[in-house]
C-alpha positions as CSV (number, residue, x, y, z in Angstrom):
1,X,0.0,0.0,0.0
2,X,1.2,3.5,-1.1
3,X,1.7,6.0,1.8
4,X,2.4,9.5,2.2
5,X,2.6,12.1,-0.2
6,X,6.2,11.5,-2.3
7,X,5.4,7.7,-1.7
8,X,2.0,8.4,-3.9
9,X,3.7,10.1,-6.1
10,X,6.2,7.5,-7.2
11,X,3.2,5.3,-7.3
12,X,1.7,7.1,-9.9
13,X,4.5,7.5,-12.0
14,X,5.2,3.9,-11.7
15,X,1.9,3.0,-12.8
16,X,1.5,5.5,-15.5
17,X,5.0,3.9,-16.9
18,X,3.7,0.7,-16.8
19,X,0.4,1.8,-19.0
20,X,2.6,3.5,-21.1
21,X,4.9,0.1,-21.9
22,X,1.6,-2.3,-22.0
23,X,0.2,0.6,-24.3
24,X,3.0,0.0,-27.1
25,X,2.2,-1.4,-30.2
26,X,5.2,-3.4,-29.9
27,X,4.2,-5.2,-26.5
28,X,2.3,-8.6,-26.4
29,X,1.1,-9.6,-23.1
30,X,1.5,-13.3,-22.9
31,X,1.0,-13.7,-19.6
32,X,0.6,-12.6,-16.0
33,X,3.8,-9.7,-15.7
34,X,5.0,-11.7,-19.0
35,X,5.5,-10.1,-21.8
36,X,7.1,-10.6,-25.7
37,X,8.7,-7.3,-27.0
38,X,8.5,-7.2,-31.2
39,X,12.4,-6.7,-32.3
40,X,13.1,-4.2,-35.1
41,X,12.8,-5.3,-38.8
42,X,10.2,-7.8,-37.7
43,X,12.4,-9.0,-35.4
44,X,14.7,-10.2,-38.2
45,X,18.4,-10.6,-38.4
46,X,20.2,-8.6,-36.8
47,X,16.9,-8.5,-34.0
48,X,15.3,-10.7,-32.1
49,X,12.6,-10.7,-30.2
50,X,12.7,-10.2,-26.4
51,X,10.8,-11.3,-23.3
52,X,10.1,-9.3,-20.4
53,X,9.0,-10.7,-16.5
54,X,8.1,-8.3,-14.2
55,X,7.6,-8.4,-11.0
56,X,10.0,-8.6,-7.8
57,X,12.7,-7.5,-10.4
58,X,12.2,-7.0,-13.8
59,X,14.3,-9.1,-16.3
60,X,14.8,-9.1,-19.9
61,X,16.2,-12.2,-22.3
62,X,18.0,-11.4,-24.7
63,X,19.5,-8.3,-26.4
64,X,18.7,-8.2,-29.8
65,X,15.9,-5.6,-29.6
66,X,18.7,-2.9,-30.2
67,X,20.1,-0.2,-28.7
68,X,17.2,2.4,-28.8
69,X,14.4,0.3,-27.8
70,X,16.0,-1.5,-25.0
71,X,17.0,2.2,-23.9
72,X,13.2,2.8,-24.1
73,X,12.1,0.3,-22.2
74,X,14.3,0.4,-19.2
75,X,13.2,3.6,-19.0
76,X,9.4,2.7,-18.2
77,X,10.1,-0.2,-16.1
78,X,13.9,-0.4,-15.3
79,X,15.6,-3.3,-16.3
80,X,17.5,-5.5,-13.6
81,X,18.2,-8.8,-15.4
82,X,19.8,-9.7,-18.5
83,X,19.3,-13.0,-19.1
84,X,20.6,-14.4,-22.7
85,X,19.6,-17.5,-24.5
86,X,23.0,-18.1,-26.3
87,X,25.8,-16.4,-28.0
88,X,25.1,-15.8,-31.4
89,X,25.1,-11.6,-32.2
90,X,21.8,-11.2,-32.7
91,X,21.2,-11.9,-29.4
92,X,23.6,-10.3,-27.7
93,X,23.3,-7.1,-29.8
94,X,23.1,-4.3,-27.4
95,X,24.0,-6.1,-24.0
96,X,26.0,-3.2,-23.6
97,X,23.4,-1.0,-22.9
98,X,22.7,-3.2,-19.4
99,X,26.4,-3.7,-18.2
100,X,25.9,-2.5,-15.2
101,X,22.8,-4.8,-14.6
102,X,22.8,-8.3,-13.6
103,X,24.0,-10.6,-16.7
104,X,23.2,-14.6,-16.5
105,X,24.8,-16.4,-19.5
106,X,24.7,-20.0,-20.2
107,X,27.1,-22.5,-19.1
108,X,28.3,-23.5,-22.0
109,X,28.8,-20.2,-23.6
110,X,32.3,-19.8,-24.1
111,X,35.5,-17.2,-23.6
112,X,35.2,-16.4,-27.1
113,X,32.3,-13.9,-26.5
114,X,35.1,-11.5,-24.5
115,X,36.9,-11.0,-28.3
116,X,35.3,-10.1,-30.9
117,X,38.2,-11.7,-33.0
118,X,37.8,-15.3,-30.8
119,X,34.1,-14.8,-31.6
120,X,34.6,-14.1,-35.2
121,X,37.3,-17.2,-35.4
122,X,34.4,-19.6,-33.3
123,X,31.5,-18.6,-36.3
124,X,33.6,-18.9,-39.6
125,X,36.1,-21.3,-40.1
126,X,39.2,-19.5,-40.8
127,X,41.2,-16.2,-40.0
128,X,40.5,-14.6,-43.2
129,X,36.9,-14.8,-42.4
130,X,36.7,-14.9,-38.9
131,X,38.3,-11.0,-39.8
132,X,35.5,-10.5,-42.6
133,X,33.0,-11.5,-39.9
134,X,34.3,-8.8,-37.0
135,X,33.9,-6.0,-39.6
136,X,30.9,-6.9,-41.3
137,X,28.8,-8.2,-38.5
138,X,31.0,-7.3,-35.1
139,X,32.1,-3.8,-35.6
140,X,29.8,-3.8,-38.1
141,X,26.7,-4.0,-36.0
142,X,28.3,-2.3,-32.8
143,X,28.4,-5.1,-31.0
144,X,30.3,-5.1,-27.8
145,X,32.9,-7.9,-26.3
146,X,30.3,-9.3,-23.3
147,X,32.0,-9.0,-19.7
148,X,32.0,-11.8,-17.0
149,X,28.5,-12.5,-16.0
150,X,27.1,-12.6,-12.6
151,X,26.1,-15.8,-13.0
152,X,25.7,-19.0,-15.2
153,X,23.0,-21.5,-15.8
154,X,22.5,-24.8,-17.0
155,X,20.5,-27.2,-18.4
156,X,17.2,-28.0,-15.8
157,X,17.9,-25.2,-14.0
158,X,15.2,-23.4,-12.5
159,X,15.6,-19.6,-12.4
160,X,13.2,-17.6,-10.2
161,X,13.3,-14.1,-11.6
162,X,10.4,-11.7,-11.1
163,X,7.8,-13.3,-10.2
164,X,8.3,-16.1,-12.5
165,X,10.1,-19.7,-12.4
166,X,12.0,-20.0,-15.4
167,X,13.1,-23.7,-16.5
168,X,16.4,-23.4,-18.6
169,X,16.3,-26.2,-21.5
170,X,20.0,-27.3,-23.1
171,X,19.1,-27.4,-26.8
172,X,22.3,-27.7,-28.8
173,X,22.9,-28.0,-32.8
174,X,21.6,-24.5,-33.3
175,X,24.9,-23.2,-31.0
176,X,26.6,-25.4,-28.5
177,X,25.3,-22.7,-25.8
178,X,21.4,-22.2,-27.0
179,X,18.9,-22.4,-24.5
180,X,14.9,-22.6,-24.2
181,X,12.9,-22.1,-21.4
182,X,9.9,-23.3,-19.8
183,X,8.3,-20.6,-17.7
184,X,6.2,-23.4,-15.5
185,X,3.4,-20.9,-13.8
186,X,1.7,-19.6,-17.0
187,X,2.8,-22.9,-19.2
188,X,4.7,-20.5,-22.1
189,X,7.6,-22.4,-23.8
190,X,10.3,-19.8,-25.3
191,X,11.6,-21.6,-28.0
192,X,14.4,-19.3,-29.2
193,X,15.8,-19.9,-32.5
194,X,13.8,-23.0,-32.8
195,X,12.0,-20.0,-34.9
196,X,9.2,-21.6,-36.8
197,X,10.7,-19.4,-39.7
198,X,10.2,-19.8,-43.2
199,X,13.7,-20.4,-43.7
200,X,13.7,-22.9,-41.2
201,X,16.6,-24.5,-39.2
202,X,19.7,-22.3,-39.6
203,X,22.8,-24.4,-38.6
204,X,25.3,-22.3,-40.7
205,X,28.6,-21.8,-38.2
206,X,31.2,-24.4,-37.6
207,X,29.9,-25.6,-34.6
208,X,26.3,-26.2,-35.5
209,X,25.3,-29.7,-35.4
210,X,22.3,-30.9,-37.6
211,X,21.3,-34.2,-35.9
212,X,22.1,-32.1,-32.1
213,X,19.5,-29.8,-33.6
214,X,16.6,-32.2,-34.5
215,X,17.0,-34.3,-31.2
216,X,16.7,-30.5,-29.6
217,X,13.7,-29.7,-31.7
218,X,12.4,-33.0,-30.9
219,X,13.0,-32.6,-26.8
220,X,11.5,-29.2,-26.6
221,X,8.9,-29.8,-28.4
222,X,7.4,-32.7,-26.3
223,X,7.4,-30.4,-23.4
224,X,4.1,-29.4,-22.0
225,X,3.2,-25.8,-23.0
226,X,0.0,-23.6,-23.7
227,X,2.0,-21.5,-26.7
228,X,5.0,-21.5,-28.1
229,X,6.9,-18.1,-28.3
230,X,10.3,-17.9,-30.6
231,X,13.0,-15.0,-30.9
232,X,12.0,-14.2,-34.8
233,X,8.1,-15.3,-35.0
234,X,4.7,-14.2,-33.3
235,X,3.5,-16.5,-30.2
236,X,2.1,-19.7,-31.1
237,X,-1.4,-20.4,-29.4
238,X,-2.5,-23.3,-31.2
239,X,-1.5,-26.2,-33.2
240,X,2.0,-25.9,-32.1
241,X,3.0,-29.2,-32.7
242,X,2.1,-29.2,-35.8
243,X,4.5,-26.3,-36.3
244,X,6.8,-28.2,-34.9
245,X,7.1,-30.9,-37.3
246,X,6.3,-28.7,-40.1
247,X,10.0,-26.8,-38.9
248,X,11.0,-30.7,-38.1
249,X,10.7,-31.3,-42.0
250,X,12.6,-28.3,-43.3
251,X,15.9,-30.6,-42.1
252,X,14.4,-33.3,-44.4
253,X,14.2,-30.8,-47.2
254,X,17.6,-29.4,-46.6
255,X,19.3,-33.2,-47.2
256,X,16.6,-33.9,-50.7
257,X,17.7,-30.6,-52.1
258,X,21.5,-31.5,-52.0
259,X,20.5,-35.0,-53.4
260,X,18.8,-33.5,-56.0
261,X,21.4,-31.2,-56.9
262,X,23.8,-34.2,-56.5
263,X,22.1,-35.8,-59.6
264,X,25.5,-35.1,-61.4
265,X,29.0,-34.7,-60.1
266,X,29.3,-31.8,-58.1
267,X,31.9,-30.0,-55.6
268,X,31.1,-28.3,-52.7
269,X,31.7,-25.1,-54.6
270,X,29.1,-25.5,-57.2
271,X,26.8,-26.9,-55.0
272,X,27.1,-23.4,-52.7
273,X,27.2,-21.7,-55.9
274,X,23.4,-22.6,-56.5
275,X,22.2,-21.1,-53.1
276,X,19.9,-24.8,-52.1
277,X,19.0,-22.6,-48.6
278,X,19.3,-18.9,-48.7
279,X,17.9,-18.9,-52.6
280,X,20.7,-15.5,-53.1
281,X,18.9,-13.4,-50.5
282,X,22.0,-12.5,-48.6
283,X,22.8,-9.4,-49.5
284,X,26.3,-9.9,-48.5
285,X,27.2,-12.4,-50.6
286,X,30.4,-13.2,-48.9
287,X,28.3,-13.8,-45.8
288,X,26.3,-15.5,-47.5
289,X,28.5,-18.2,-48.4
290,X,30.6,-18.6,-45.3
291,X,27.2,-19.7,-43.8
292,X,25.8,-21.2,-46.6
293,X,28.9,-23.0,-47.2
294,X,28.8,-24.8,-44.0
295,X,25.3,-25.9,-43.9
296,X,26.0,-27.6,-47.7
297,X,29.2,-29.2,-46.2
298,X,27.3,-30.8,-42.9
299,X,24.2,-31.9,-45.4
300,X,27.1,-33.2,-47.9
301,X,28.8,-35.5,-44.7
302,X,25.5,-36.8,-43.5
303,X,24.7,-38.0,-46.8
304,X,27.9,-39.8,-47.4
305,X,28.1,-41.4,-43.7
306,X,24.3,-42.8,-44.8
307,X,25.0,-44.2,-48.5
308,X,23.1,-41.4,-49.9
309,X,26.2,-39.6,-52.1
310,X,29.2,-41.0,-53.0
311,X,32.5,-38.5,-53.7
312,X,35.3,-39.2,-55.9
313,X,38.0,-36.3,-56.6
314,X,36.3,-33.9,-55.1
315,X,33.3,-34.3,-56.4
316,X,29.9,-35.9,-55.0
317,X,26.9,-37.5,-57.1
318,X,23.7,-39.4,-55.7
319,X,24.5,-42.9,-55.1
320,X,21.4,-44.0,-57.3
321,X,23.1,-42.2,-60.2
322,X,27.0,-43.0,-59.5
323,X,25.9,-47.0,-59.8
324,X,23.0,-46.6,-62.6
C-alpha cells in the first residue's frame, strides 16, 4: 500500500510507466507480468525478439531488440536482469546497454564472446573470415565484447526471476550454448531460434550440429506448453505441434535438395554456388556463403556417412546415379 505524499507520487508515475509500456504497439502480453517485446525489422536478423518478466525484479532475455528500444524500455520499467539465451550476435546485440545490470549467460557459452576476434574465429572457419566477420557483423553491428556475468545456468535449472520460475532447457545443434525455457506458472515455452521461420533450421557456423539440432527440436517440443513463443516469429497459441514438425521437416528438405542437386558430379563449390538454402537473398554475398557453405558441407557429410552420395575427386553425385 502507497503512503504518504512522495510515496503516492512514485506510485503514480510507476503506474503511469507501466500503461505507457503495456500501451505499445510493440508489447504482447503473454501472460501474467509476462510479456514478448516485437524486435526491429520484424524481429529479423540482426533482431530478435525479447521477453520481459516483471515483478520482484524486472528481467529481460535477450539483447537483440537494439540499442534504442532496450534504452526505451528500461526507461518505463527499469531493467535488472539480463538473461541471454546463447551467444550468437543477434542476441547479444546491445547487452552493452545493461552492463551495469545483472548478466546470467549459459554455461556453455564460451571465452570467445570477451573478443570479438575469438568470436569471429568460433562462427567462420578461418582467419580470413573470422576477420571479414568482426567487420561486417561485429564492428559492423556495434556489438560489444560481453564482460564476466554474474552468473551461469544450466541445463534444468530453475531460475526464479520476477515473479516467475523460469526452466532453462539445453538445446544444442543450433549453438553449443542455446537455450529454451519453460516458464512453469503460466505454461509459455520460449523456444528461441527454434523459430518456426520460413527459412527454417539455420545451422550455418562451424559448430552447428544438424542431428544435435533435430534431437533438440524434438525434446523441446514434447514439453508441456499452452503456446510457443520464438525469438523471430509471433506467439504460437494453437497447433503448435504441428508447427513443430512442419519446422522438423525443413531438415528433411535441406538433405533432398543436396541430393537432387547431386544428380551429377558436383563440388562443394558449385553446389554453394546454387544457393539450395538462402535462394541469393543474402545481401552480403560473402556472408552469404561462409554460412551457406557450412550448412551444404554438414548436409554433404551426412549423406555420405548414410549411403546417400558418393565423392570421388572432389566431387559428390547421388548414389542411385553414380551405380546406374
Amino acid at each position: 500500500m502507497c503512503q504518504g505524499k512522495r510515496v503516492n507520487e512514485e506510485c503514480n508515475m510507476n503506474s503511469s510507466k507501466f500503461v505507457k509500456f503495456e500501451s505499445r504497439d510493440d508489447v504482447i502480453r503473454l501472460a501474467d507480468k509476462f510479456y514478448l517485446i516485437q524486435g526491429p525489422n520484424q524481429s529479423r536478423f540482426p533482431f530478435c525478439n525479447g521477453f520481459l518478466l516483471t515483478g520482484q525484479n524486472t528481467v529481460l532475455i535477450d539483447a537483440g531488440l537494439g540499442e534504442a528500444k532496450i534504452s526505451e524500455i528500461d526507461k518505463l520499467m527499469r531493467i535488472d536482469i539480463l538473461i541471454i539465451s546463447h551467444s550468437h550476435p543477434d542476441h547479444i546485440l546491445a547487452w552493452h546497454v545493461l552492463k551495469d545490470r545483472h548478466i546470467l549467460l549459459p554455461k556453455e557459452t564460451p571465452e570467445a564472446v570477451k573478443d570479438l576476434k575469438l568470436l569471429g574465429r568460433r562462427f567462420t572457419s578461418t582467419a580470413e573470415r573470422a576477420e571479414y566477420w568482426v567487420r561486417r557483423i561485429g564492428d559492423g553491428l556495434g556489438i560489444q565484447p560481453l564482460q564476466d556475468p554474474d552468473g551461469r545456468f544450466c541445463d534444468g535449472e530453475l531460475l526464479e526471476v520476477g515473479d516467475a520460475k523460469l526452466e532453462a532447457i539445453h538445446a544444442p545443434g543450433h549453438l553449443n550454448d542455446h537455450y529454451c525455457f519453460i516458464e512453469q506458472r503460466s505454461g509459455i515455452l520460449l523456444t528461441t531460434d527454434i523459430d518456426f521461420g520460413s527459412f527454417g533450421p539455420w545451422y550455418g557456423n562451424p559448430e552447428c550440429d544438424i542431428e544435435l539440432f533435430e534431437q533438440s527440436v524434438k525434446k523441446v517440443m514434447k514439453i508441456p506448453h499452452r503456446q510457443a513463443c520464438s525469438s523471430h516469429s509471433p506467439p504460437i497459441k494453437e497447433n503448435t505441434t504441428e508447427k513443430f514438425e512442419s519446422w522438423l521437416a525443413v531438415f528433411r528438405l535441406h538433405r533432398k535438395k543436396i541430393l537432387e542437386l547431386c544428380e551429377f558430379p558436383r563440388t562443394i563449390e558449385q553446389i554453394v554456388a546454387e544457393s539450395p538454402f538462402y535462394r541469393d537473398r543474402f545481401q552480403d554475398k560473402v556472408m552469404q556463403n561462409m554460412f551457406e557453405g557450412q550448412m551444404v558441407q554438414k548436409n554433404l557429410a551426412m549423406l555420405v556417412r548414410d549411403g546417400l552420395l558418393e565423392v570421388s575427386h572432389g566431387k559428390y553425385q547421388n548414389n542411385n546415379r553414380a551405380t546406374s
